[in-house]
N, C-alpha and C positions, 0 to 999 in steps of 0.2 A: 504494500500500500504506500503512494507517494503522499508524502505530507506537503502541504502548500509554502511552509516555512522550511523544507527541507533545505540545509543549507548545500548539500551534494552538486557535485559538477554541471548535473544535467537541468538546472535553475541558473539560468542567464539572466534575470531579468534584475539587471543593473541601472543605473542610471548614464555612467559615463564608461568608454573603452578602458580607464584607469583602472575600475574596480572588475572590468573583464576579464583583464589579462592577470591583474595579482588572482584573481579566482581558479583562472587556467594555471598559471602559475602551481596552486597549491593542490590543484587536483593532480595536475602530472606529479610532486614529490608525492604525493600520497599511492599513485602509482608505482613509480619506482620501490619505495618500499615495499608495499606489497609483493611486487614481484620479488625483491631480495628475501621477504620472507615464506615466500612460494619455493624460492629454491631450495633453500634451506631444508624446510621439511622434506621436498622431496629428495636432497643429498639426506637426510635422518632417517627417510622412509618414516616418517610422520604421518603419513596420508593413511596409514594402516590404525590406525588409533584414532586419528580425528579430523574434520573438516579446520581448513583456515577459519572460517566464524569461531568456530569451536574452541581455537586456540585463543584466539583475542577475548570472547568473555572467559578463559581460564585465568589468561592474565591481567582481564579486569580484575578479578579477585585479589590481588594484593592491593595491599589497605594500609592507608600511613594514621596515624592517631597524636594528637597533641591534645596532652593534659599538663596542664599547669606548668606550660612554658617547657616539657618537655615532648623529645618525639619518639614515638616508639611504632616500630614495624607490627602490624599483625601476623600471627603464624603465618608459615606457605604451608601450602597442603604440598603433599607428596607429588598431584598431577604437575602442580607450578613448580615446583624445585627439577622435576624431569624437562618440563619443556624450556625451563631457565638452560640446563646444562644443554640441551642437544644445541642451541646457542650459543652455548659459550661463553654465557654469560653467570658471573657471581648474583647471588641473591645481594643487595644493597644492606649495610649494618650499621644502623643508624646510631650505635654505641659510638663509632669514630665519626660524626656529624659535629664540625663546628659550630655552625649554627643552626636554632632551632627552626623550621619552617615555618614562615610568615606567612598571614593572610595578608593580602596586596590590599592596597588602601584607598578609600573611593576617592574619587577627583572631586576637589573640590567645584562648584556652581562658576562662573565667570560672572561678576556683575556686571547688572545690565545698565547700558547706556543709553541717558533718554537726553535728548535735545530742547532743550527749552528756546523759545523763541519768542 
């Protein structure tokens, strides 16, 4: 089902070629990746255990938590720590994090400018 705010490649409907091209732009890196990680499983032979959707909400599953100015990793299930290694990739250990992960901070309003005359 296409959602009408889908933000995905295939919703053009910009106002200026600027925000066309960064849109193309970001559809083709999100490309690339995917293909790098298409290959990947199939050099893992990953495709035997699970579909690529399948991988991506596995690795949605890791979960970062901050309580009281500290950050701490949620467990990895045993599927995430398999699909971490056939990548190559370390589970992240937030014991050796300098700093704590911040929430980004709203923008301030600009005031507004009225013309007296």
């Amino acid at each position: 089902m296409k959602y009408r705010n889908n933000p995905g490649p295939d919703r053009l409907s910009v106002h200026t070629d600027k925000r066309m091209q960064n849109k193309v732009f970001v559809a083709f890196i999100a490309l690339v990746i995917r293909a790098a990680i298409h290959e990947t499983m199939r050099q893992q032979k990953m495709f035997k255990r699970m579909a690529l959707n399948q991988l991506v909400l596995a690795i949605a599953k890791l979960k970062v938590a901050t309580v009281n100015g500290k950050t701490f990793l949620r467990p990895a299930t045993k599927e995430l720590k398999t699909n971490f290694e056939a990548f190559g990739i370390s589970l992240p250990d937030f014991n050796t994090l300098k700093h704590p992960l911040s929430v980004p901070k709203k923008r301030e309003r600009k005031p507004e400018v009225t013309n007296v005359n």
